[in-house]
Every structure is written in structure tokens, then in C-alpha cells.
C-alpha positions in Angstrom: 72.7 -148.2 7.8 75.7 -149.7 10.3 75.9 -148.3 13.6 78.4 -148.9 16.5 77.6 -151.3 18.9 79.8 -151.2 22.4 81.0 -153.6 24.8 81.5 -153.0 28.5 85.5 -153.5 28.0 85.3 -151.3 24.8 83.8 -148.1 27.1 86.7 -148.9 29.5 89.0 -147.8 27.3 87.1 -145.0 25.4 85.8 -142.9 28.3 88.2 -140.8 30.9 86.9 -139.8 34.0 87.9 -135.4 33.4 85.6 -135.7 30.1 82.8 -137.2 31.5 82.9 -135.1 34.4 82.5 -132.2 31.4 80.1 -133.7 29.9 77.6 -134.0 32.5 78.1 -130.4 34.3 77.2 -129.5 30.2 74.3 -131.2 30.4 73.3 -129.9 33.9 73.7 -126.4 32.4 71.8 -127.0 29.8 69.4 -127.9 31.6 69.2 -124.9 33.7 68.4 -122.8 30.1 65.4 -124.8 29.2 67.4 -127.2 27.0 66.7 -130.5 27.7 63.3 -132.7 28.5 63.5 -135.4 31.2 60.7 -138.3 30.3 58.8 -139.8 33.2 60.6 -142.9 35.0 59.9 -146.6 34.4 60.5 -149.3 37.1 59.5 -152.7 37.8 59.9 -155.2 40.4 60.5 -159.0 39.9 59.1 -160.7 43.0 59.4 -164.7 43.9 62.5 -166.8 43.4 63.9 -164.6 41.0 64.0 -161.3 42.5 65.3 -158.5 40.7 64.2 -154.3 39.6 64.3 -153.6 35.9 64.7 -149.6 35.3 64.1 -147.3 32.0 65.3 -143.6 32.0 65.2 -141.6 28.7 65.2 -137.9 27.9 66.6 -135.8 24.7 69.4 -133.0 25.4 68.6 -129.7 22.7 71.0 -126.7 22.2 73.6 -127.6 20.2 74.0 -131.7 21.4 70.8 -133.1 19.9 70.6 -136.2 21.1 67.9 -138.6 22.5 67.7 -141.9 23.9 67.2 -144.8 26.5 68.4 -146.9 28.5 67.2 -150.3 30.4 68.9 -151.4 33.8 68.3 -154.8 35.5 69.4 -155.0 39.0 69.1 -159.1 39.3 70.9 -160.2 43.2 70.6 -163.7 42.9 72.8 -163.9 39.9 75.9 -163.8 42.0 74.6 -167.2 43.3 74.6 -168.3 39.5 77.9 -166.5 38.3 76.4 -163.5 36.7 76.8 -159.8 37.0 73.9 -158.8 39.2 74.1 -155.2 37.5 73.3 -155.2 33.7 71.9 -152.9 30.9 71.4 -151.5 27.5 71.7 -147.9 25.9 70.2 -146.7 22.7 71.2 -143.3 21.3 69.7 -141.2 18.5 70.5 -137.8 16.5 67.8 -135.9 18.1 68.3 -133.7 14.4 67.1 -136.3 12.2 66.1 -139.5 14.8 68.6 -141.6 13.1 70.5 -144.4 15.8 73.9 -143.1 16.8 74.6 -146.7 18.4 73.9 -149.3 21.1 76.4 -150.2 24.2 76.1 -151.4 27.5 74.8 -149.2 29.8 76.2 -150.6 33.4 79.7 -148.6 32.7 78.5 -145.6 31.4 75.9 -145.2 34.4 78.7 -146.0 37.2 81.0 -143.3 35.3 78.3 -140.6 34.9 77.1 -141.4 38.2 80.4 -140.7 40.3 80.5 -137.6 37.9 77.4 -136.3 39.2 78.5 -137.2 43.1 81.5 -135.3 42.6 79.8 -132.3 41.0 77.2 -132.2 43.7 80.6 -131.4 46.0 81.8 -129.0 43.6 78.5 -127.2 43.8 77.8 -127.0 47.1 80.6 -128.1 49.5 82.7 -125.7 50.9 85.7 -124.3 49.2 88.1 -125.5 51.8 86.6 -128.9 52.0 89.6 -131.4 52.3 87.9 -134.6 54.2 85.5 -136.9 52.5 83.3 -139.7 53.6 81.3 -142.2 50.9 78.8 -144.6 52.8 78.7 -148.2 50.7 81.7 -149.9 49.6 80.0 -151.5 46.6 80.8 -151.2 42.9 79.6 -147.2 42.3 81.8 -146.4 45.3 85.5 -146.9 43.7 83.2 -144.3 40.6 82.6 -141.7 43.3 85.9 -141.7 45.0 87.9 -141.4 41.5 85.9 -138.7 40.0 85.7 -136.9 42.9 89.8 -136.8 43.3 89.8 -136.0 39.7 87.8 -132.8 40.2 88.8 -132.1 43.4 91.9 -133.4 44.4 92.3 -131.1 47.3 91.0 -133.6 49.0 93.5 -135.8 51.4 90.9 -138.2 53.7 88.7 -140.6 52.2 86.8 -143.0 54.4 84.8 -145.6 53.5 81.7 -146.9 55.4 79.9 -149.9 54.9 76.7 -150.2 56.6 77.1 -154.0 56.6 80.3 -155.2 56.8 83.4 -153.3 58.3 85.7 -156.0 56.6 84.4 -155.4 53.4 84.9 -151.6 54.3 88.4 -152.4 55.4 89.0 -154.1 52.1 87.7 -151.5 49.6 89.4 -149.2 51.6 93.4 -150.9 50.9 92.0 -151.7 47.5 91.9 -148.3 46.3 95.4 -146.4 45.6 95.7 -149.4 42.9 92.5 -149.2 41.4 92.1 -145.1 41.3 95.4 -145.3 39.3 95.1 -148.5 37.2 91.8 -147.9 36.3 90.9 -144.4 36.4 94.6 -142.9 36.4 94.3 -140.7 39.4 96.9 -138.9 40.5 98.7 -137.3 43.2 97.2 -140.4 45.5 100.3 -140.2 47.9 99.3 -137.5 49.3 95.7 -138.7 49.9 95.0 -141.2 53.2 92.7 -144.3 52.7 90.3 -145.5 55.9 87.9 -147.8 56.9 85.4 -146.9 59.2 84.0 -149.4 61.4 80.5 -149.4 63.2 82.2 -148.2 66.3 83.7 -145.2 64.4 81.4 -144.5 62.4 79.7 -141.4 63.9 82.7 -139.6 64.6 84.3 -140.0 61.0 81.0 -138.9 59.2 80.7 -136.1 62.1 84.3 -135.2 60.9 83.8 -134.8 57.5 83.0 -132.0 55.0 81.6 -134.0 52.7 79.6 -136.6 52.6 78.6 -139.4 49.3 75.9 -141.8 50.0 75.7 -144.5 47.5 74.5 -147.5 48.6 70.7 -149.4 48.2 69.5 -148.7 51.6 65.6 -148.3 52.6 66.2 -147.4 56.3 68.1 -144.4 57.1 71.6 -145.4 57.5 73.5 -141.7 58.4 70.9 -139.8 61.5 70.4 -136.2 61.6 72.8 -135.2 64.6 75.7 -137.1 62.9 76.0 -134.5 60.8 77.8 -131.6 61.6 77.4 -127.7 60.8 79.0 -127.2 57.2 78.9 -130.2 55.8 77.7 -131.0 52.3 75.9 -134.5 51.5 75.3 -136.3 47.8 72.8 -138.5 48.2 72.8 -140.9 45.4 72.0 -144.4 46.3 67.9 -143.2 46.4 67.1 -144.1 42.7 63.7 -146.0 43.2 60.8 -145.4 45.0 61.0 -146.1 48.7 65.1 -145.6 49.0 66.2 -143.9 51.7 70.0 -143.0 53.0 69.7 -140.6 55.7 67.7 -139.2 58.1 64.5 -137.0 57.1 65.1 -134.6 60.1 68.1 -134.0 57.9 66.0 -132.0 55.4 64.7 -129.3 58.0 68.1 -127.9 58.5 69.7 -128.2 54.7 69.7 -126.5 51.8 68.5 -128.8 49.6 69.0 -129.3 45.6 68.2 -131.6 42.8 69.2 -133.2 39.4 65.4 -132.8 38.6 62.8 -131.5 40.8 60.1 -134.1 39.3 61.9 -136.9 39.3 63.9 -136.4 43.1 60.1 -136.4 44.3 59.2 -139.5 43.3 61.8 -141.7 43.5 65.4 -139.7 45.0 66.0 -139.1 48.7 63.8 -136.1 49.1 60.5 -138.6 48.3 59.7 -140.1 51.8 60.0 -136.1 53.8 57.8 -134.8 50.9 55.5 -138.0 51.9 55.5 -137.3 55.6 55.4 -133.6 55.3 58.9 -133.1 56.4 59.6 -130.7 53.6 57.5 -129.6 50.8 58.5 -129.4 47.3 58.9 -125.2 48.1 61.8 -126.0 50.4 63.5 -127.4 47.3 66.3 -124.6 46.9 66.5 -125.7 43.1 68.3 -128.0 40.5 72.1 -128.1 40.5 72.8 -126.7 36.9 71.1 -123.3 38.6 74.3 -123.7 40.7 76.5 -124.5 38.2 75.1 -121.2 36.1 75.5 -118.7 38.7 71.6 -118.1 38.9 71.5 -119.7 42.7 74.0 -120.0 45.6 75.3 -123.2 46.5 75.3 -121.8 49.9 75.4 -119.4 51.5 77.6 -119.5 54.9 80.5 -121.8 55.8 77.7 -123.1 58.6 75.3 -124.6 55.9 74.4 -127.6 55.2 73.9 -128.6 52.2 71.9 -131.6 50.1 72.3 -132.9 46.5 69.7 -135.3 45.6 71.1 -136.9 42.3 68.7 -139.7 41.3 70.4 -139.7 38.2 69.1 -138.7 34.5 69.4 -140.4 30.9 70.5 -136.9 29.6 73.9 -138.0 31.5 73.7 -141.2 29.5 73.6 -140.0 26.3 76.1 -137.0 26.6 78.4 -140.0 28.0 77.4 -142.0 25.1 77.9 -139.3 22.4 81.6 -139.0 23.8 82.3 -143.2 23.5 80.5 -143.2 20.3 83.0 -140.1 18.6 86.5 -142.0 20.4 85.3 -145.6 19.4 84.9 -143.9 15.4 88.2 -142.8 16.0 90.2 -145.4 17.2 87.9 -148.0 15.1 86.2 -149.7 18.6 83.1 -151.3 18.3 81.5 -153.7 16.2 79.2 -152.4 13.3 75.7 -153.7 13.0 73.4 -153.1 9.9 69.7 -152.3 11.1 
């Protein structure tokens, strides 16, 4: 049989940033009715002179989707050194009906789309309705994802300001970078009404203070955002804490939010919530619930304009492969992709 096989430039033109946003507040809902399975987390780390993290998420999405899958990440720094992307990966996808391949791609596209998707629906969720000012810590390459799908969902929004924990220029940068990019690349609009900042390390307090919501996406393992930063009715998406031993904000954070997950199980062991479950901050009881309960109506978001709210989105495979499902369908209809016989 011939099945697809995707490039990175191929998904860039097959996948728009409103249908993956659908797809994955599907999949959260369908998780929220018992629908899918989430399989346990696999991650390695290369020590020595070639130091690197290889990760492998995988899960199958029922109802009427059907679909299973991997994929396998490498996160390799010293690669810039040589001239090589530092971030690189593979997806498989499968008919969950019969177990038949669907097709291969690469998987470092599809993870910073469905990624910003989730960081944006996490605001959605539980931010509140008048929310207008947003502040993503990291200026690294998932940041340009967040920012775009968030405007593309929410484009009440007219303040983004970026923060980088470790270099303001590089803040400053990302920051002028972005009314061409969110158009050119994600075809944003309505971006003159929206004002680009930097933060710098002397501003930083008082920009996240001033904000109603808050992205994290960066690889920290110290907190980089403290507790009295953050001010009454704001709403933060964690998403940077992927691997065990992450960490993006303050613990004492968690004894005054409501906080939410992707996936309970997963969030404990490796998202931001893992270290306060470890020290006894929080227990896995103080865990509100998942977002798709939000996203179903079953539990509220919040539940005063005063809350605080946290979404801890370490990130599922089912958001892969709904993601892959959609490139896989456009790339059969515009005849993308090269066909491989297995």
C-alpha cells in the first residue's frame, strides 16, 4: 500500500491556524466523554558532548475520529553550533478502525501549531471575558505559535508583550518581528489595531502584573514568573513544563488558582503542576479538572472576575494526530506529499 509522506514545508502550506484550533478543542471534548486514551510518556536524556532529550507521546482518539499514533521528538542544542535545527521529529498515524498507516510527516510543525492552539484555548477557557492584554514569557520559536493562534481566536486582544527571561534584545527583536510574521505566515488579521512590546528585566514585573493573561512557553527549570507578580484575575497557560523537572512559575502560585489540566496523569508527572504535587504544595484533589470539562460545560472556568486561573498543557499526541488527520485529507486534495509503498 502507498501512504503520504509530509515534509515540514509541505504542512506549512496545508495547515491554517482557525482549523487546528478546531481540531484540538474536538479532541479536548472528546476527551471529556470518555473518548480517547492517553499512553504513558517516554523521555530520554543524552548526557556528555552531545547533549540532547528525545520524547515519545502516543494515544488513539475514538468517537467518530479513529485514529492512533506516535510521535518522536529530539530536542538536540548543540546542533545550532553545527548548522542543524535543534528541534526535530517524526509522526506516524494510523486508522484506529482497521490499524492501517494513514501517513508519516514531520512532527516539529505540527507540535508548534497544535501547541499555540492549546495555549490559546487554555485563555479561551478560563481567562476572563473582557480580557484584552496578553503577556507570553520566552521569545523562542513556539512563541510567534502562541501569539498567532491566540489573535486568531481571540482577537479582542490589543497588547502583546513579550518577555524573555534571558535576553531583552532578543525580546525586543521578536517583539518588531511580529506584525510581519503573524500575517505572512499565519495570515492574522486586524494587527493594526494590536500594539507589540518588549519587556525588559526592569519592566518586567509590572507588564506581567498588568496583564490578564499570561502564556509561558519557554524551557525553564527555575521559576521564572513569582507568586506576587501576579495579579487578582489573571489567567496563566503554562506550557513550556513538558518534561520532568520543568518549572515556569512559582509553586506558591498554585495555593491561590484554580488549576486545570490537558491530562490529570500526565500534568503530574511531567507538566508544571509536578514539583507542588512533589513538595506538597497542592495535591492531585486541588486539581479543579481537565480543560475539555470546561470546554463541555460540565465545570466552570471560573468562577469570579477575581480568580485566578491555571492551565497546565503539557501537551498530548491526540492533538497530533487530529492535526495530522487534517494535513493528511488537504495534502490528498491538493496532491502534497510524496507517496511511499510499505
Amino acid at each position: 500500500m502507498n501512504i503520504p509522506v509530509l515534509s515540514a514545508a509541505e504542512l506549512k502550506q496545508l495547515l491554517t491556524m482557525d482549523e487546528v484550533i478546531a481540531g484540538v478543542e474536538t479532541v479536548y471534548r472528546l476527551k471529556a466523554q470518555s473518548e480517547t486514551d492517553v499512553w504513558p510518556h517516554v523521555c530520554h536524556r543524552f548526557t556528555g558532548e552531545h547533549e540532547g532529550v528525545m520524547d515519545i507521546k502516543s494515544g488513539a482518539i475514538g468517537g467518530t475520529v479513529r485514529l492512533h499514533g506516535a510521535k518522536l521528538l529530539n530536542t538536540f542544542w548543540g546542533n545550532a553550533a553545527r548548522n542543524l535545527p535543534t528541534f526535530t521529529g517524526l509522526l506516524m498515524l494510523f486508522d484506529a478502525t482497521t490499524g492501517l498507516p494513514l501517513g508519516i510527516m514531520d512532527a516539529s510543525y505540527i507540535t508548534c501549531m497544535r501547541t499555540g492552539a492549546s495555549g490559546a484555548l487554555g485563555i479561551k477557557a478560563f481567562a476572563r471575558a473582557d480580557a484584552s492584554r496578553l503577556f507570553v514569557m520566552g521569545a523562542g520559536k513556539q512563541a510567534v505559535f502562541q501569539i498567532a493562534a491566540t489573535l486568531t481566536l481571540l482577537p479582542q486582544f490589543t497588547t502583546v508583550v513579550i518577555g524573555d527571561p534571558r535576553s531583552d534584545e532578543q525580546a525586543e527583536r521578536f517583539a518588531a518581528s511580529l506584525p510581519h510574521r503573524l500575517a505572512s505566515e499565519f495570515n492574522v488579521q486586524g494587527l493594526d489595531g494590536v500594539a507589540f512590546r518588549a519587556a525588559r528585566q526592569d519592566t518586567m514585573a509590572d507588564l506581567v502584573r498588568g496583564s490578564d493573561a499570561i502564556i509561558t512557553i519557554t524551557p525553564a527549570t527555575q521559576p521564572l514568573i513569582p507568586d506576587e507578580w501576579v495579579a487578582p484575575g489573571t489567567h496563566l497557560s503554562c506550557v513550556g513544563a513538558d518534561m520532568p523537572g520543568k518549572e515556569e512559575v512559582d509553586p506558591a502560585l498554585f495555593k491561590r488558582a484554580r488549576v486545570f489540566a490537558d491530562d490529570l496523569e500526565q500534568c503530574s508527572h511531567i507538566g508544571e503542576m509536578e514539583l507542588p504535587l512533589a513538595q506538597g504544595v497542592i495535591s492531585r484533589d486541588d486539581v479543579v479538572g481537565e480543560i475539555g470539562d470546561v470546554l463541555q460545560g460540565t465545570i466552570p472556568g471560573r468562577m469570579g472576575n477575581d480568580d485566578v486561573t491555571l492551565f497546565d498543557a503539557t501537551g498530548l499526541a491526540l492533538l497530533d494526530l487530529i492535526t495530522a488527520k487534517q494535513a493528511v485529507d488537504r495534502a490528498a486534495a491538493a496532491r502534497l506529499g510524496q507517496q511511499v509503498e510499505i
